[in-house]
Phi, psi and omega in degrees: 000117173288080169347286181334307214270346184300273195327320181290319149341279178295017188279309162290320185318281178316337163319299178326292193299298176314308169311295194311304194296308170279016184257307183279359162257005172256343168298328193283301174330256167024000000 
């Protein structure tokens, strides 16, 4: 399994996720 290429993979998903998560802590602020 290639890390590198794992991670690089998983790079927009994670944008994604981070958007989504701070989209639900400003919905909580909010």
């Amino acid at each position: 399994m290639d890390f590198t290429f794992s991670e690089e993979a998983l790079l927009p998903e994670r944008q994604f996720l981070l958007l989504f998560l701070a989209s639900a802590i400003f919905s909580h602020i909010g």
